[in-house]
TORRO-861591 format. One record per residue: x, z, y of N, C-alpha, C in turn. Coordinates in steps of 0.05 Angstrom, whole numbers. Example, Ala and Ser with C-alpha at 12.3 -4.5 7.8 and 13.67 -1.06 7.14 Angstrom:
<pts>
    n_X    n_Z    n_Y   ca_X   ca_Z   ca_Y    c_X    c_Z    c_Y
    264    156   -114    246    156    -90    264    156    -66
    257    142    -45    273    143    -21    258    157      1
</pts>
This chain:
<pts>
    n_X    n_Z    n_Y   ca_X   ca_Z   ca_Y    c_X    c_Z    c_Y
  -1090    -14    -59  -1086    -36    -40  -1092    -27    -11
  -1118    -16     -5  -1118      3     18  -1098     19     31
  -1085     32      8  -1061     53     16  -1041     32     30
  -1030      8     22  -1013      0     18  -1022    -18     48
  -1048    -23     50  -1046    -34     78  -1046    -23     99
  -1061      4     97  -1062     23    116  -1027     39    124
  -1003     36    105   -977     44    107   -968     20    126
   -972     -1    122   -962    -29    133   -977    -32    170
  -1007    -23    161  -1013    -24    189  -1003     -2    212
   -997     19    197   -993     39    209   -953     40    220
   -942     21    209   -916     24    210   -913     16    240
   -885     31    260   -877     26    272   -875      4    291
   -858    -16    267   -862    -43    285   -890    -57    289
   -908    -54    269   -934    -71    279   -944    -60    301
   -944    -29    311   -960    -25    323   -945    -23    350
   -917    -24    348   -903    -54    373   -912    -69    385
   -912    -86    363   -919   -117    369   -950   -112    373
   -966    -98    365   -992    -99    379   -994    -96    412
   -975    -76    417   -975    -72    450   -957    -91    454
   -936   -103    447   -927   -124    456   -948   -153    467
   -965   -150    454   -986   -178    452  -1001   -164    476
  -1018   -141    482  -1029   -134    498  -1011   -137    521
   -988   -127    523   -981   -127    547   -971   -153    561
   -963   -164    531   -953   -189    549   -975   -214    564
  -1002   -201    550  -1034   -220    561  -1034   -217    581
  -1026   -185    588  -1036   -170    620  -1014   -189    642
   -995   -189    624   -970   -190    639   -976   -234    651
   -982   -242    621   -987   -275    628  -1006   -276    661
  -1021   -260    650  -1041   -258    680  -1035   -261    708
  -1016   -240    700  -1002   -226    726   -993   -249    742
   -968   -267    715   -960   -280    724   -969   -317    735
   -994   -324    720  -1018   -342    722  -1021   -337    755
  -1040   -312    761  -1045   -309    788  -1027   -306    802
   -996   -302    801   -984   -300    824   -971   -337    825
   -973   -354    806   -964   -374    816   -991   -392    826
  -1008   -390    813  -1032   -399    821  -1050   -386    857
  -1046   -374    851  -1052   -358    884  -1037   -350    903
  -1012   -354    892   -989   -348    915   -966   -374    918
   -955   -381    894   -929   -395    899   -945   -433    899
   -956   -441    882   -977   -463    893   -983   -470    919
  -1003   -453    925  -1005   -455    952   -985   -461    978
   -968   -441    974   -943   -432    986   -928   -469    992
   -917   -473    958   -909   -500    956   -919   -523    962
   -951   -517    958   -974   -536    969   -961   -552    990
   -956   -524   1016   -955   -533   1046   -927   -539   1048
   -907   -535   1037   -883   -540   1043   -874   -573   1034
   -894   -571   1016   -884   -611   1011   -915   -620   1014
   -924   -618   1033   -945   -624   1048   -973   -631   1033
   -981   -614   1013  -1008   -612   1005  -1006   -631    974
   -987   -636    963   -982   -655    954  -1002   -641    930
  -1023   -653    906  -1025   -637    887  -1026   -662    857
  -1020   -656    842  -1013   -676    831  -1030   -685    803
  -1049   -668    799  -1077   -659    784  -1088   -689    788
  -1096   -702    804  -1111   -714    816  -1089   -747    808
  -1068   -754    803  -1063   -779    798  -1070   -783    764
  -1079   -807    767  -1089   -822    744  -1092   -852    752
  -1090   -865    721  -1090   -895    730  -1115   -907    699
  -1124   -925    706  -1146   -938    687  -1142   -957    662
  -1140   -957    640  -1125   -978    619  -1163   -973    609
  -1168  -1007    613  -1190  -1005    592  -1207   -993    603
  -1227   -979    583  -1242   -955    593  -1234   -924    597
  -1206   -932    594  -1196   -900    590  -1183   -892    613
  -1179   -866    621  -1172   -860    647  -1147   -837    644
  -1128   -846    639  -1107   -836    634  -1099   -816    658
  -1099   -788    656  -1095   -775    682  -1070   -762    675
  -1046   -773    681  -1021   -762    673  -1017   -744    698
  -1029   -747    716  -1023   -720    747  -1029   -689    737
  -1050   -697    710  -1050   -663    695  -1029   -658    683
  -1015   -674    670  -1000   -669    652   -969   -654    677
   -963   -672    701   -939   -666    714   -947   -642    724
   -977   -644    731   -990   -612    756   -977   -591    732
   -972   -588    696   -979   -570    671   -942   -564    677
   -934   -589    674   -898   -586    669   -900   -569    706
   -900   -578    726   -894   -561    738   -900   -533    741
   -923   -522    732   -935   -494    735   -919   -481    714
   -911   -499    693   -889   -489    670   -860   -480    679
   -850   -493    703   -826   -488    710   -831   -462    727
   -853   -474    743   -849   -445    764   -853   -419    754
   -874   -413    728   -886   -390    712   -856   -374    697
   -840   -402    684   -810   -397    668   -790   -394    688
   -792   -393    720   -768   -391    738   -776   -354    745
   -805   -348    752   -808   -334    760   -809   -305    740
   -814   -306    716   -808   -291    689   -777   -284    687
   -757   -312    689   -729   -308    693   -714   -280    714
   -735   -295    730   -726   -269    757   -730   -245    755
   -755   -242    744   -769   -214    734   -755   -197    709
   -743   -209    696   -735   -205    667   -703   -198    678
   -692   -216    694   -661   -211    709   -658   -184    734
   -679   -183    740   -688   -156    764   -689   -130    746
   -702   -131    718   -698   -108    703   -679   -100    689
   -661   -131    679   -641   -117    670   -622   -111    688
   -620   -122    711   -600   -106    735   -608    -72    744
   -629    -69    740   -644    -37    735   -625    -24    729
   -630    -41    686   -622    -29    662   -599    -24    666
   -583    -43    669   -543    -42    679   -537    -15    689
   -545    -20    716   -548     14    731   -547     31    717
   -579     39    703   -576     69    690   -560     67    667
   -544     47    657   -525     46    630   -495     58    646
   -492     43    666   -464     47    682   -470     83    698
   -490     91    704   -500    122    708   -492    136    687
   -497    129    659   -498    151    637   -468    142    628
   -457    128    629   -426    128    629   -410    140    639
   -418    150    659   -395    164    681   -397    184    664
   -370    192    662   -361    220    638   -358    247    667
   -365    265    649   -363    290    674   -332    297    674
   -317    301    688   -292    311    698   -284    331    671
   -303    349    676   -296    378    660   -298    368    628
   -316    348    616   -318    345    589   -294    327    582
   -278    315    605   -265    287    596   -242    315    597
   -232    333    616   -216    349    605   -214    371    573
   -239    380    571   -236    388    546   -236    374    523
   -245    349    533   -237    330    500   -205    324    502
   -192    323    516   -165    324    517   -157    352    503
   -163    369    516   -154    393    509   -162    398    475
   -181    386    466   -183    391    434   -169    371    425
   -161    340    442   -141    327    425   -116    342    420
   -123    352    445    -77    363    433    -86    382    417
   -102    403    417   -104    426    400    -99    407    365
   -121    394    364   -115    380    342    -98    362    334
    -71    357    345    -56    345    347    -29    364    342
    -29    389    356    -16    409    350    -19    418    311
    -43    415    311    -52    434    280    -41    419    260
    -43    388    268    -33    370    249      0    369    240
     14    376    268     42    379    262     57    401    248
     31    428    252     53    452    244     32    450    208
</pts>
């Protein structure tokens, strides 16, 4: 049973998805502090300090603070707009070096011609 977990832990994809999980923590961070310390703020002052954490209304003894809930959905949009961008910036990278390694060299696109006819010739005689 050992053997059999130690093959499983050791396989390929788990140990993927292990750095997948690490990196994407580093990566949540990254992106936590840059909306939290940069784009917040930023937005703060552009619709004039507005923050929305802070509305709540009173039923009873309960204090219903739905301003957390809208402050959560918005940090959600900006966290999922700004990932979009980041994730669309790399694959415009990726595109590039795919459309790079496409370009066929002159000299190879001629000799693959030149072995089609060769083999095109062999077929007829």
């Amino acid at each position: 049973m050992w053997k059999d977990f130690k093959e499983f832990a050791m396989q390929g994809n788990v140990l993927d998805l292990a750095v997948a999980v690490i990196i994407g923590a580093a990566f949540g961070q990254i992106v936590s502090s840059l909306v939290d310390d940069i784009i917040t703020p930023i937005l703060g002052i552009l619709v004039g300090g507005i923050d929305f954490s802070g509305l709540a209304f009173t039923v009873g003894n309960a204090n219903v603070t739905y301003g957390v809930f809208l402050q959560s959905i918005f940090n959600f949009l900006i966290i999922s707009f700004s990932i979009f961008l980041f994730i669309r910036l790399l694959l415009k990278f990726k595109r590039k070096e795919e459309e790079e390694e496409e370009e066929v060299d002159p000299q190879e696109a001629l000799l693959t011609e030149i072995r089609d006819l060769l083999k095109e010739q062999n077929n007829k005689a």
